[in-house]
C-alpha positions as CSV (number, residue, x, y, z in Angstrom):
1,X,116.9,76.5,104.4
2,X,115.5,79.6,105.8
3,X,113.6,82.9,104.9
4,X,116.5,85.6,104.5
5,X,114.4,88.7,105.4
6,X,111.1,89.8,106.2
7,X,108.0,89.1,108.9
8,X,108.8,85.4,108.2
9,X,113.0,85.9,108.4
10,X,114.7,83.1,109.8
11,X,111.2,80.9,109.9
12,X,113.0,77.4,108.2
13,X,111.2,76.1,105.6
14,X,110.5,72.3,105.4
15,X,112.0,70.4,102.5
16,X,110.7,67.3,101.3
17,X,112.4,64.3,101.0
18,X,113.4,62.2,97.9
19,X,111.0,64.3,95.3
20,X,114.3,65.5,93.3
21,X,113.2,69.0,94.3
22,X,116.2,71.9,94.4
23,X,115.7,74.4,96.0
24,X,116.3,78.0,95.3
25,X,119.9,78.9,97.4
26,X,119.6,81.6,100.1
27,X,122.5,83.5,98.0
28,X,120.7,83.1,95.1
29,X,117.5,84.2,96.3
30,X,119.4,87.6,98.0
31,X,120.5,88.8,94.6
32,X,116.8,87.9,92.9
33,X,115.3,90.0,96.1
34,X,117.8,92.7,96.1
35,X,117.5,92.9,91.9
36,X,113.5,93.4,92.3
37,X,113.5,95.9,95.5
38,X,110.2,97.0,96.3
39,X,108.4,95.8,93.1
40,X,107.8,92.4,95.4
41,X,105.2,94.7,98.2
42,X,102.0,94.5,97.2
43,X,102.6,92.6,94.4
44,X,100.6,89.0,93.4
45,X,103.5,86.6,92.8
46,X,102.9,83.0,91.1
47,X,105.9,80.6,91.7
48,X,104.5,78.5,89.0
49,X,107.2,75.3,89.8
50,X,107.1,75.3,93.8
51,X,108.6,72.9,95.1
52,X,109.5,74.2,98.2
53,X,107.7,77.5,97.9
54,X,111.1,79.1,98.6
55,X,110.5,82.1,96.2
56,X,106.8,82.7,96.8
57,X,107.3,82.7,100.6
58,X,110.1,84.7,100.7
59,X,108.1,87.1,98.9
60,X,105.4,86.9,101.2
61,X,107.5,87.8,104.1
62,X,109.4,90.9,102.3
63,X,105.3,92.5,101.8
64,X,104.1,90.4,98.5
65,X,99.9,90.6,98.6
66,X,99.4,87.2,97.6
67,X,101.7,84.0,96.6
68,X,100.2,81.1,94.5
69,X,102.0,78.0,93.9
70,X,101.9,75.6,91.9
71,X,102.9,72.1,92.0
72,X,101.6,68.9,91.0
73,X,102.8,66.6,93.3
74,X,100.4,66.3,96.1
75,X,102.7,65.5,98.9
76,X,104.4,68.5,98.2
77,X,101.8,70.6,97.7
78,X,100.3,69.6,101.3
79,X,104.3,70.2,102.4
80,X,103.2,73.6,100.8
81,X,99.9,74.0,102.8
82,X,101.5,73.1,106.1
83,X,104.3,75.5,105.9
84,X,101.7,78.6,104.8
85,X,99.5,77.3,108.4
86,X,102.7,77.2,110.2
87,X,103.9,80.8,109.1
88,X,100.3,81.8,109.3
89,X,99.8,83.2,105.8
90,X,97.3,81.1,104.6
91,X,95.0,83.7,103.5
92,X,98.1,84.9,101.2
93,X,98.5,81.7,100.0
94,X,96.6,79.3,97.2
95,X,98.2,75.9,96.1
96,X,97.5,74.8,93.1
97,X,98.1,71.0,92.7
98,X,98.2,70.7,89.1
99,X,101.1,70.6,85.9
100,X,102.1,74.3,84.7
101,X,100.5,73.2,81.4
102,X,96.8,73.6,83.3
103,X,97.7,76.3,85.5
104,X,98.5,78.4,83.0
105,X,95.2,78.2,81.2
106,X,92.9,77.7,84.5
107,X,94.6,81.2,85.9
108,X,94.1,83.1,82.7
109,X,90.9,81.5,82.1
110,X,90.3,83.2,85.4
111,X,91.3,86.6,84.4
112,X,94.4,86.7,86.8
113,X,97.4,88.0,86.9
114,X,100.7,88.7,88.5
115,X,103.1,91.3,89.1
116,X,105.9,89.1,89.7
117,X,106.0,85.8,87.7
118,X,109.0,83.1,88.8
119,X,109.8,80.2,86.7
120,X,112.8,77.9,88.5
121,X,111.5,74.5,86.7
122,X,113.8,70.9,87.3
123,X,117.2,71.7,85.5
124,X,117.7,69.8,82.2
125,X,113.9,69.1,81.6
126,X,112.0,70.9,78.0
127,X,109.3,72.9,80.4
128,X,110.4,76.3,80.1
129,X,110.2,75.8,76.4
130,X,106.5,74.7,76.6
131,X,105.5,77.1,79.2
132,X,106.9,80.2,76.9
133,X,105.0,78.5,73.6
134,X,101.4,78.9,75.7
135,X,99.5,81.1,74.0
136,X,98.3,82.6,77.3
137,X,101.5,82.8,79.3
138,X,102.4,86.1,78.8
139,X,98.6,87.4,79.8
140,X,99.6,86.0,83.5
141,X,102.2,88.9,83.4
142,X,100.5,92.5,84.7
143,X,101.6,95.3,82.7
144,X,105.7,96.6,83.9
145,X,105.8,93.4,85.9
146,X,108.6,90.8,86.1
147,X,109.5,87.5,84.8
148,X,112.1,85.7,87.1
149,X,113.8,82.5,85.3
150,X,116.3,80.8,87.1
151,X,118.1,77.6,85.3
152,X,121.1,76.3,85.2
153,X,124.3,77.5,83.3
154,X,124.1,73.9,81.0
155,X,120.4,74.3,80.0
156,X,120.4,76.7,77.2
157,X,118.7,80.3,77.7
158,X,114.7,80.1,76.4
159,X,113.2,82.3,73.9
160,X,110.8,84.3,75.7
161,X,107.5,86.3,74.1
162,X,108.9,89.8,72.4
163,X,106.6,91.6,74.7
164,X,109.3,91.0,77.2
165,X,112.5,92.8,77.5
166,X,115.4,91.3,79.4
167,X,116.2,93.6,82.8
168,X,119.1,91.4,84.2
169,X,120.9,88.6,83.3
170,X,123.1,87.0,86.6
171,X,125.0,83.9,87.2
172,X,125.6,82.4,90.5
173,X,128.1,79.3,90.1
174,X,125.8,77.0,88.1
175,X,122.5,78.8,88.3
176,X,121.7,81.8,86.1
177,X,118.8,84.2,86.5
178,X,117.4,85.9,84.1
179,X,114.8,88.9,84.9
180,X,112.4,90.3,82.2
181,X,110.3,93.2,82.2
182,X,106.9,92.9,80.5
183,X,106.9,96.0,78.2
């Protein structure tokens, strides 16, 4: 898998082995790029389930200020750290090895948030459900920025705070991306 456009474009990004992560398609990512335009340069983006880092990298390389990830696996999150060193972003860049269900309070607890928010947990698993009943989720969205959910076309579409208004709703063979707009 490589970075599709950008400073970074054609940089491949390293993908751990046997840790069940998916990652985010080149095709699919193209649409989710091409859907946001410019909204990603300058922008703080949180790819709050990592993995790869696929999304937040990307965005990174097409002008994003600042990508924070989050994943709790620590192998992968040093995958993460090694691949920011090796495309020399790693003052962009802050992993956060941790569950969603801490990073969520510890960033707002922090007073910070994102213009672009992308959720792409593991397919078939309840998280999206828990990360849209925090209290505090939707205070990690900035004012007229963007929710990015992908899942797949089996999982069942998540009920998301009112204060967000669906922008685009895509499917790509078994994924499905849904983009919100915090109003």
């Amino acid at each position: 898998m490589r970075i599709i456009a950008g400073r970074f474009k054609g940089l491949r990004l390293p993908s751990p082995r046997n840790k069940g992560i998916r990652p985010t398609t080149d095709r699919v990512r193209e649409a989710m790029f091409s859907a946001v335009g410019s909204s990603v340069v300058g922008s703080k983006i949180l790819d709050l389930f990592a993995g790869t880092g696929a999304f937040g990298f990307e965005a990174l390389s097409r002008g994003a200020a600042q990508a924070v990830f989050v994943e709790p696996d620590r192998q992968v999150a040093q995958l993460l750290s090694s691949t920011a060193r090796l495309f020399g972003a790693e003052d962009q860049v802050l992993i956060l090895t941790m569950p969603a269900s801490k990073a969520i309070p510890h960033l707002t607890d922090r007073g910070i948030s994102f213009g672009i928010v992308f959720l792409d947990p593991p397919y078939g698993t309840e998280c999206l459900e828990s990360v849209m009943l925090n209290s505090v989720f939707q205070d990690l969205v900035e004012p007229d920025g963007l929710l990015i959910i992908e899942r797949s076309v089996r999982d069942s579409a998540t009920e998301v705070p009112e204060i967000f208004e669906k922008w685009s709703a895509k499917r790509y063979g078994d994924t499905v991306v849904d983009i919100f707009n915090k109003t």
